[in-house]
N, C-alpha and C positions, 0 to 999 in steps of 0.2 A: 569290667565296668570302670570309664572316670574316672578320677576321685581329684579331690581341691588339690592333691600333692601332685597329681600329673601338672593338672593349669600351673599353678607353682613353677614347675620344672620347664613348661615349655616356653612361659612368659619370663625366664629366669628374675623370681622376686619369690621373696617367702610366703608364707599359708599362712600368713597374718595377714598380706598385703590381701592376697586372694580375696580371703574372709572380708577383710575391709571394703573391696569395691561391689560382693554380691551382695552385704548389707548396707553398703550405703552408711557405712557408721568410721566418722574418723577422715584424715587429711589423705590423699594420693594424689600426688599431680595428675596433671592431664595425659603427659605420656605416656604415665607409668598404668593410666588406668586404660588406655586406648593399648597397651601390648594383655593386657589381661584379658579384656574384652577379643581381642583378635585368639589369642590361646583358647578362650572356650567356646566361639565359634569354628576353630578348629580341631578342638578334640569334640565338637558337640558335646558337653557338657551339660548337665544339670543335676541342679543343685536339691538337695533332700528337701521338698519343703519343710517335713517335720523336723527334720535335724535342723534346720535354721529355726522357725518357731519354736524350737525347746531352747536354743541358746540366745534367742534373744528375747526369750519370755513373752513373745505376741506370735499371736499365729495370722494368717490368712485362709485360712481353710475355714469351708463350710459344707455342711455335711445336710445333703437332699434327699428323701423317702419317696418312691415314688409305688403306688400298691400293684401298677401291673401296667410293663414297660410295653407291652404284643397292645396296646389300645392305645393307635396313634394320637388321642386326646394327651397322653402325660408325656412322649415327648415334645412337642408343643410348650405344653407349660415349661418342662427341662430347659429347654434350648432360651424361654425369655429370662429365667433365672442365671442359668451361664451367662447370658451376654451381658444384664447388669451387673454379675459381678468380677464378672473380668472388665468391664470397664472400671470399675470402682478397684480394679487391684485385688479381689479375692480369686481363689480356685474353688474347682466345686468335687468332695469325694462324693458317687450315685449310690445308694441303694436302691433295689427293688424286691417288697416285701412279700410279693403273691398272694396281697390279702395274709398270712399267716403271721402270726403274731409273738410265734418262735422267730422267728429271721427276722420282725422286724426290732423286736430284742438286742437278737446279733447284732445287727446294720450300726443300733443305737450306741452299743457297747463298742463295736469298732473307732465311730466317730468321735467317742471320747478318748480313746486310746491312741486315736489320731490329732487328737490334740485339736480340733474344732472349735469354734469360738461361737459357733451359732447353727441351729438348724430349721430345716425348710421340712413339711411335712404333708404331705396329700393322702395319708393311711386314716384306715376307720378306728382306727383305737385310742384313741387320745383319751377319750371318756373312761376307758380301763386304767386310769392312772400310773398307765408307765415312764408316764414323762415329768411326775410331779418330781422322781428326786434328784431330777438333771437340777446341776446349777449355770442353764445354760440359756443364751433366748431362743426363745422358739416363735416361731411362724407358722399359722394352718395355712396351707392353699387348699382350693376348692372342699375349704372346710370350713365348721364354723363351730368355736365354743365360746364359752363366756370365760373362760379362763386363761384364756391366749388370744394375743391378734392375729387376724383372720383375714385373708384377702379370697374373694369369691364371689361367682353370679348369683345373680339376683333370681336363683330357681323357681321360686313360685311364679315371679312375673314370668318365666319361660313358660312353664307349664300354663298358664292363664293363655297366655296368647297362640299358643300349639292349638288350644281347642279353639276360640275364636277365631283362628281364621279356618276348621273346617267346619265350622257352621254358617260361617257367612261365603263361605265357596259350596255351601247345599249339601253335605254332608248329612244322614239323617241315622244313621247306625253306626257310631264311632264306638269303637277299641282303642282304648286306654293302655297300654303295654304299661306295667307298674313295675319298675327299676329294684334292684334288692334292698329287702328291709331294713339291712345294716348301714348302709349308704344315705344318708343324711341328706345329700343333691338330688338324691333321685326322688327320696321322699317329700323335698319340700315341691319338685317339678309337679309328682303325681298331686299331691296337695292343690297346687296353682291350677290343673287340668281341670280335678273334681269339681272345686268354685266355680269352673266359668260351666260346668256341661250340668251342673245341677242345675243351673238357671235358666238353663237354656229347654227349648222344646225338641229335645232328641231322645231317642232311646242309645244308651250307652253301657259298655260292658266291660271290664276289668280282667287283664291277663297278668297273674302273678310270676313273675318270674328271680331269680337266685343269682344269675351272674350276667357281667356282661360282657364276656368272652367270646371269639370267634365260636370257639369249636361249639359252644351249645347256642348260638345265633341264631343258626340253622332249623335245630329242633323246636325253640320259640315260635319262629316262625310256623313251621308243621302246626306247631299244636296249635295257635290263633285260627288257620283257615277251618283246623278238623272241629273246633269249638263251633269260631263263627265265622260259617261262610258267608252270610250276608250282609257281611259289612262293607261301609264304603265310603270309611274311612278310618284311619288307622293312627294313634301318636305314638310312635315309637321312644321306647327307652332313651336310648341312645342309635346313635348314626350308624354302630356295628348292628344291630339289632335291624334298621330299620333298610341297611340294605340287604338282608340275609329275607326281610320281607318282600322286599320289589323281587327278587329271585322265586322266591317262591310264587308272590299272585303271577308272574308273569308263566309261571311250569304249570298252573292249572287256567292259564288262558284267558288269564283276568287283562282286561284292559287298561292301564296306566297312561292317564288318571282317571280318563270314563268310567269304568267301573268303582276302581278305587283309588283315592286319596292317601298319600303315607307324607307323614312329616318325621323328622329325627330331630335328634339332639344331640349338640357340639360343633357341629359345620369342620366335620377333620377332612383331612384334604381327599381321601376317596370319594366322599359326598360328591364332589364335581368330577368324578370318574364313571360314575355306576349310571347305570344305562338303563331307565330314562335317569336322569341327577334328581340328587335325593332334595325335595325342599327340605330345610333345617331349622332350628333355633341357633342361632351362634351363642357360644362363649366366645368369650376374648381370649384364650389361651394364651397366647403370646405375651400381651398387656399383663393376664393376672400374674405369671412367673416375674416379670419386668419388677409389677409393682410388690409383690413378695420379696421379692432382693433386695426394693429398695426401703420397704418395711424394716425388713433384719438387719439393716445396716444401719437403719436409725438409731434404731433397739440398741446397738450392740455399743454404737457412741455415746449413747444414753442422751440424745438429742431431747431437749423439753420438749412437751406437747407433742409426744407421736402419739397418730391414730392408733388405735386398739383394732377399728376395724374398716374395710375398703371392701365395698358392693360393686359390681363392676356390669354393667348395663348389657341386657342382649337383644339382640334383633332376628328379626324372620329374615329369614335367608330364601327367595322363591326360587325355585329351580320347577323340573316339568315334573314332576310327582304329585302338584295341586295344580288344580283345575286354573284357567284365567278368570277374572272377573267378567 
């Protein structure tokens, strides 16, 4: 490995001068700083971010939770959080907690041990009070408490507008997929759904289901047709869920959308893969990581007047899984 006394040796200048031009702290001329700089692009170099954050008492590092990395939804969110903080000059260390609340423990003890100055969090245990004895900021994305600031969609409006538009597309026997209990998004989605289909003149039916995982997509799927075959139309959980449904009505010969109607949630980028394309509710996924980054970075400068919290608006997404007007 590197180390600052190679660059030293190869730029011949001392591991002061070194030190000096990776932080930016103190006088080098210009020549002497253009031979240092050629030295660590030539050994490729780089520099311990923690070993520089602990000697210069500020870090740039922030530390992201994300509950289950295999559901293309949270990279999305990842990738808008890295790009504003690498604009802004921060690095980002990942956790991925599996929903389990032991590793998301780990993840949290890591980040402090890494010397982190703020973190970003999309896990369902906030409420369990694991993060009250951080002395640290914190950020929910696509979460929402009263005790930290929150950037997140506007769920109920999703779920409101999933069921209006398969009743104003002639839907008459809608399936409600109901996202896991612990999941706070999913519940305020199913919430928005109920409002609009209690009001409405349909008969509608409710599929509980625990995760929202590939591997049991599938079997969601199974059990809705084996419950209710006669439906004809369908709001799915999420967009994993809701193409593991167009696979299935399509294996018992259902016709898409004639038969039935399916709409998902998220708009992640297989949505406009899956054959026939899943209509969706969009998240902003991109945006809400963007604007979480730029939350914690307020926080973290202790800028006056930061929001607490940022709703972030969704739209129907129409693809050929719903009917035409």
């Amino acid at each position: 490995m590197v180390t600052i006394k190679d660059v030293a040796r190869e730029a011949g200048v001392s591991v002061a001068t070194v030190s000096r031009v990776l932080n930016d702290n103190g006088y080098v001329g210009a020549d002497t700083r253009k031979k240092v700089m050629e030295a660590i692009a030539e050994l490729n170099y780089s520099p311990n971010e923690v070993a520089r954050s602990l000697y210069k008492r500020e870090s740039r590092l922030i530390g992201l939770l994300l509950p289950d990395i295999t559901n293309p939804f949270f990279p999305q969110l990842a990738r808008g959080v890295e790009d504003e903080l690498s604009q802004a000059g921060y690095r980002l260390l990942l956790g991925n907690s599996d929903e389990n609340i032991q590793k998301e423990l780990e993840y949290i003890q890591t980040f402090v041990q890494n010397n982190v100055v703020g973190i970003i969090t999309a896990t369902n245990h906030v409420d369990y009070k694991i993060y009250e004895a951080l002395d640290l900021p914190l950020v929910l994305l696509d979460r929402a408490s009263e005790n930290y600031p929150a950037v997140y969609a506007d769920g109920r409006e999703g779920g409101r507008l999933a069921a209006k538009t398969l009743i104003e597309k002639g839907a008459e026997r809608i399936t409600l997929v109901k996202g896991p209990a612990n999941i706070k998004p999913a519940q305020d989605r199913f919430q928005g759904a109920i409002e609009e289909l209690s009001q409405a003149d349909v008969d509608f039916s409710v599929l509980s289901t625990t995760s929202y995982s590939f591997e049991e997509a599938q079997g969601w799927a199974e059990e809705l047709f084996d419950k209710f075959s006669d439906t004809d139309g369908i709001i799915a959980s999420n967009d994993i869920v809701g193409i593991a449904i167009i696979h299935e009505a399509m294996e018992r010969g259902k016709r898409i959308p004639e038969d039935v109607q399916i709409i998902g949630y998220d708009d992640i980028p297989q949505s406009r893969l899956s054959y026939p394309t899943l209509s969706t509710i969009r998240q902003p996924a991109y945006e809400m990581g963007r604007e979480a980054a730029k939350l914690l970075i307020r926080t973290i400068k202790k800028e006056p007047g930061v929001e607490q919290t940022i709703q972030m608006p969704v739209e129907l997404i129409e693809r050929k899984t719903t009917r035409k007007e």
